[in-house]
C-alpha positions as CSV (number, residue, x, y, z in Angstrom):
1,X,84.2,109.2,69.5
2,X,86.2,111.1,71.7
3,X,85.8,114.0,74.2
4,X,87.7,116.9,74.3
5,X,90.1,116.3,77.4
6,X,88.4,120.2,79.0
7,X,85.5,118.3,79.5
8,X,87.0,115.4,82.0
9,X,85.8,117.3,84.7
10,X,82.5,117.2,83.8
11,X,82.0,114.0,82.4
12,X,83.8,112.5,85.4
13,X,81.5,114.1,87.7
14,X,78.5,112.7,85.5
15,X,79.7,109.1,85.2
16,X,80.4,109.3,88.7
17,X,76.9,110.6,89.9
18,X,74.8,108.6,88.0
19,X,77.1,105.0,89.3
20,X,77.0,106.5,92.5
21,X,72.7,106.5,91.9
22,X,72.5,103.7,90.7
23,X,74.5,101.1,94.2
24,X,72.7,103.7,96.4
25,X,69.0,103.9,95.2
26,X,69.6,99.9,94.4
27,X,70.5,99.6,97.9
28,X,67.8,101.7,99.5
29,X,65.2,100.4,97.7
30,X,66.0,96.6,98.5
31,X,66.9,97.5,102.4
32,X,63.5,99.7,103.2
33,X,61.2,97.4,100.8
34,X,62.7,94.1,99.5
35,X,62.8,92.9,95.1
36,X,59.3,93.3,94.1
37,X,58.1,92.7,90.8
38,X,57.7,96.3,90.7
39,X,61.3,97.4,91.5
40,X,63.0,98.1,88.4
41,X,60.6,101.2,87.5
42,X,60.6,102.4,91.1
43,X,64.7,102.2,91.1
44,X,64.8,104.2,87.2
45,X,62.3,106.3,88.8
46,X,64.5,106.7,92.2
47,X,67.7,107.5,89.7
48,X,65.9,109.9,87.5
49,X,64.7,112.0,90.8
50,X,68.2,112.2,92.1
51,X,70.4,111.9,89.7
52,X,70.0,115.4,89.2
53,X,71.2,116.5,92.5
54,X,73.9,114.3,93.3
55,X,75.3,115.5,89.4
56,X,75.8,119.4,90.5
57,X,76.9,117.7,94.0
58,X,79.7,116.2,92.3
59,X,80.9,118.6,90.3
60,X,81.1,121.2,92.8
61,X,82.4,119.0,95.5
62,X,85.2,116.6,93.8
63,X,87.6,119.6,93.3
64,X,87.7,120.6,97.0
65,X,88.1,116.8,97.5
66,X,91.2,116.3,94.9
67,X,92.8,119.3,97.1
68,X,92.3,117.9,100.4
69,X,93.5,114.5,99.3
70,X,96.5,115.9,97.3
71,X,97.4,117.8,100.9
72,X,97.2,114.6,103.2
73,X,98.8,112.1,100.8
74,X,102.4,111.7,100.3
């Protein structure tokens, strides 16, 4: 299966997002409350909630990144 290459942009800021969910609300949840036998539905729940946010986040922010990488690098 492939993906049309106009879609990188979004796909990229999908994949992105929801690895970027994934370390963080991992992280979080073992720093503020330690592995628990409940942990692995409180982290799914954790990346469900903000996955969703940091998605849109992504998108709209990686552009303006790209730029202002592509104007301090050689």
């Amino acid at each position: 299966m492939r993906i049309p290459a106009r879609f990188a942009p979004i796909l990229f800021s999908a994949l992105l997002s929801a690895v970027m969910v994934s370390i963080v609300s991992a992280f979080v949840l073992i720093s503020s409350q330690g592995f628990h036998p409940g942990f692995p539905a409180q982290w799914l729940k954790s990346c469900l909630t903000t996955w969703p946010i940091a998605f849109p986040a992504v998108a709209i922010v990686a552009p303006w990144v790209r730029r202002i990488v592509g104007r301090i690098t050689v």
